[in-house]
C-alpha positions in Angstrom: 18.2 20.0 -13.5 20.1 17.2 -15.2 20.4 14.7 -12.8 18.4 12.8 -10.4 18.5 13.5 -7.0 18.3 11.0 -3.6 17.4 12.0 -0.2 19.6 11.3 2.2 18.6 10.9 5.6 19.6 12.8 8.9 20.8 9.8 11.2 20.0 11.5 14.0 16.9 13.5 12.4 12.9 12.1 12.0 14.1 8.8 10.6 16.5 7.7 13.6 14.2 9.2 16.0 11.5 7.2 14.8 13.7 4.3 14.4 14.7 4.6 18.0 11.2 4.7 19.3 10.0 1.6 18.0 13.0 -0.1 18.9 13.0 1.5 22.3 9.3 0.7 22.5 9.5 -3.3 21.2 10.8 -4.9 24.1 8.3 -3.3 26.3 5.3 -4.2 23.4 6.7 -8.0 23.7 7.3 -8.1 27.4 3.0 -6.8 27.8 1.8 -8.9 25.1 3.9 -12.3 25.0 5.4 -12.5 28.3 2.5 -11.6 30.6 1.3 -13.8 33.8 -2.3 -13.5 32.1 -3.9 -16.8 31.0 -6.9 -15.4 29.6 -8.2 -12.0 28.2 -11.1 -12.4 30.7 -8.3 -11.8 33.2 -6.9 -8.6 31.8 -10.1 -7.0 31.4 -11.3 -7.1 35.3 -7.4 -6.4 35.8 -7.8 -2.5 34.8 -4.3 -1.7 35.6 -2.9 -4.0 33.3 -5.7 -3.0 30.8 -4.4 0.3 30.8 -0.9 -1.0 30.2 -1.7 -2.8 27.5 -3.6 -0.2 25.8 -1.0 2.1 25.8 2.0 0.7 25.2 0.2 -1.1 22.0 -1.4 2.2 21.1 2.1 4.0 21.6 3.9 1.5 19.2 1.2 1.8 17.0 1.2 5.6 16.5 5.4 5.1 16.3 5.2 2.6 13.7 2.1 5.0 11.7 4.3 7.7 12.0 7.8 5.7 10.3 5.3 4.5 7.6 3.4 8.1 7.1 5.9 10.8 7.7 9.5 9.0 6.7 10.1 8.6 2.5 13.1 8.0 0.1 12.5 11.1 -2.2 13.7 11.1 -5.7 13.6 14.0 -7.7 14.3 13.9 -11.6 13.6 16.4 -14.7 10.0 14.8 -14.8 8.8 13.8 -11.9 9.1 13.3 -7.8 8.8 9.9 -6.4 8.3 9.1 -2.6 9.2 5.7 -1.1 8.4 4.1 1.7 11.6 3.0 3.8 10.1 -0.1 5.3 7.9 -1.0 2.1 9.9 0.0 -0.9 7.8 -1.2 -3.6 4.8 1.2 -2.3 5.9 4.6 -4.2 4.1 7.6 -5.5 5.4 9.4 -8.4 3.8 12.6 -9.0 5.0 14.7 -12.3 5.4 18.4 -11.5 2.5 19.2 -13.8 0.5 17.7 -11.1 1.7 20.8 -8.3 0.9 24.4 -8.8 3.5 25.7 -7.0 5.4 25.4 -3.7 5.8 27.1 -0.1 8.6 26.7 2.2 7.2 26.6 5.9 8.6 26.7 9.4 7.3 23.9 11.3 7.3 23.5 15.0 8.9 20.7 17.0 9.5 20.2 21.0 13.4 20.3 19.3 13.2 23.8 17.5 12.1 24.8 14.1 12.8 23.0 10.9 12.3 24.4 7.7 9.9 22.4 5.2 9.0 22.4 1.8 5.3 21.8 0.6 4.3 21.0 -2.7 1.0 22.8 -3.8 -2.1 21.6 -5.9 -5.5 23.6 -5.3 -3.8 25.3 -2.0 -3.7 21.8 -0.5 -0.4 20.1 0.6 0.2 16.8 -2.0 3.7 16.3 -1.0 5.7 17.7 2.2 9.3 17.0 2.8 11.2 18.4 5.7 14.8 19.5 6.8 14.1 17.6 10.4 14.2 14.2 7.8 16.6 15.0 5.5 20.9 16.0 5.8 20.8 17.2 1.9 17.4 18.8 2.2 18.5 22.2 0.4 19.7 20.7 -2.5 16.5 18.8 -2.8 15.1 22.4 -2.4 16.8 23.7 -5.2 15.8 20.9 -7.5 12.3 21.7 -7.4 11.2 23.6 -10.9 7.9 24.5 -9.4 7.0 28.2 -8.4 7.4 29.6 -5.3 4.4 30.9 -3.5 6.3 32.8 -0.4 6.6 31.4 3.0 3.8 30.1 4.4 3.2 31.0 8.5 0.5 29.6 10.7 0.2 28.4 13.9 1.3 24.5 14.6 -2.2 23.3 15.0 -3.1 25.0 11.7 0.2 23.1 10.0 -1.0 20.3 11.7 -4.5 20.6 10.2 -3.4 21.4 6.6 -0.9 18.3 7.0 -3.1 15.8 8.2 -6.4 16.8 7.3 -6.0 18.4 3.9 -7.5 21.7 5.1 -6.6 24.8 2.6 -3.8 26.6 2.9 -4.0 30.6 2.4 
């Protein structure tokens, strides 16, 4: 590896998807919270209907927007290191050296839209850094780019993916 390598995201992949969403879902958000007949709080609470509105459309955008901050980065990939950006907050990186992995795994995750394959960076059997072919249109050459060692394929069911994702449990 001589270069440095950019993602490059799938337009209609995670990023648009996610992109979509919130855009899809910000009308709706402004329409509850700004535009609403309500002149008090008081007045949406003993209105339970439009309690329940409001609580999920502002929990929906919410877990959209968590999800384009969380899940969606800029990847670089040099000699040295990786570094992972945040699309919406560029100066909030991680750069990680590969000393810092043990090795990788390549996995098939599980999506309403099919299987996508993804690669997971390894320290301690726990996932540091995941990066998936659902985000990215140049996602095996940032595969190939990787100078770790590869630990197999790693198969488990989606809650379990979801589990070693989100909650840092072990993988094996």
């Amino acid at each position: 590896m001589h270069k440095t390598i950019y993602s490059k995201y799938k337009l209609f992949g995670g990023l648009g998807l996610l992109i979509g969403l919130n855009l899809l879902m910000s009308p709706l958000t402004y329409l509850l919270v700004f535009e609403a007949k309500v002149s008090s709080l008081n007045e949406i609470i003993e209105n339970q209907s439009a309690l329940i509105s409001y609580s999920f459309v502002l929990g929906l955008q919410s877990i959209m927007l968590l999800l384009l901050i969380t899940q969606c980065k800029f990847i670089r990939i040099s000699k040295d290191h990786i570094t992972l950006y945040n699309p919406l907050l560029p100066l909030l990186f991680r750069r990680y050296n590969w000393e810092n992995f043990d090795s990788y795994t390549t996995v098939m995750e599980h999506s309403r839209g099919g299987e996508h394959e993804a690669i997971w960076l390894i320290k301690n059997d726990r996932i540091k850094v995941r990066f998936s072919s659902f985000y990215y249109s140049n996602y095996q050459k940032l595969k190939r780019e990787v100078p770790l060692k590869r630990k197999g394929k790693y198969s488990a069911s989606p809650l379990r993916q979801f589990g070693s994702i989100v909650f840092g449990l072990k993988i094996k």
